[in-house]
N, C-alpha and C positions, 0 to 999 in steps of 0.2 A: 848099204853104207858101211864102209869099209872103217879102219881105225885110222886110215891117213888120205884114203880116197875121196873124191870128191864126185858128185852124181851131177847132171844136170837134166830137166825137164822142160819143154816148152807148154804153154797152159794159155788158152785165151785168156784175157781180160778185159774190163771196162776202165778208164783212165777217166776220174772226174777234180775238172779243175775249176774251185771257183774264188770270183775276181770280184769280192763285194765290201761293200764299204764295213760288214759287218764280218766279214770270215776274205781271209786269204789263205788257199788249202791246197793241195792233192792228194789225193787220195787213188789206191788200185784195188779193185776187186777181183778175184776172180774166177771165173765164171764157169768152172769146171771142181771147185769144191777145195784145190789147194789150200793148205797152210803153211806159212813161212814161219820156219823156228828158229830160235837163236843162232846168230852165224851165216845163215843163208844170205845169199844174197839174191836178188833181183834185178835185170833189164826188160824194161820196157821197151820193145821195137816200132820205130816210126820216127817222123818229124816231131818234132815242140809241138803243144800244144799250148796256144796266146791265149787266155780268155779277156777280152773285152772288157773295162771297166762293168761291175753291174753284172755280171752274167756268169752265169755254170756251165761250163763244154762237157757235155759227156762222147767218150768216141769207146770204140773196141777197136783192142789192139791185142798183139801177140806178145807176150812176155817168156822169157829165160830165167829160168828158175835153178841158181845153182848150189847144190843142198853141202853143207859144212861137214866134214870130215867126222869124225866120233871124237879126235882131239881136237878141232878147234870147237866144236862144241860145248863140248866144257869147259875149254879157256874161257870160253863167252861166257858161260854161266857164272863161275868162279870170278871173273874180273866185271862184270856188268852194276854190280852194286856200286864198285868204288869209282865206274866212268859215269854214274848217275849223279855221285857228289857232286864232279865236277860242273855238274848244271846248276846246282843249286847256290843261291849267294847269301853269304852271312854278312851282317854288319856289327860292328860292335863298336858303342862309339862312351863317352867318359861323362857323355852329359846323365844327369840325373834330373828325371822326369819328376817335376810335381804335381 
């Protein structure tokens, strides 16, 4: 990993989708030990995967693993706190609770 290069790896995986009244999710594992660190990014190769009202699809599929430079690395580290604000919601409102 170079300080502006970029690597990439292909890695089997498993692709689990599921479609239930209690969890709406995707998730990828994969199945050769990788970890994806900050910056990296990820494709998954294949068609969509539908799951069905009610039901979990597991498939294995091939994914591209494309690993972040040494500087966008740290861009990611250094700026990831303040793109998580942005998920979170304040409210602030004049009423006084009794």
């Amino acid at each position: 990993m170079g300080l502006l290069t970029r690597e990439t790896e292909t890695a089997p995986c498993t692709v689990e989708v599921s479609h239930r009244f209690d969890e709406l999710s995707a998730h990828v594992r994969f199945n050769n030990g990788a970890v994806v660190h900050p910056g990296d990014s990820v494709l998954v190769h294949g068609a969509e995967i539908m799951a069905p009202y009610g039901e979990v699809v597991r498939e294995d599929r091939m994914a591209t693993i494309t690993r972040a430079s040494a500087l966008e690395r740290a861009w990611t580290r250094m700026t990831g706190d303040l793109e998580f604000m942005e998920l979170c919601e304040f409210s602030f409102s004049e009423e006084v609770l009794s």
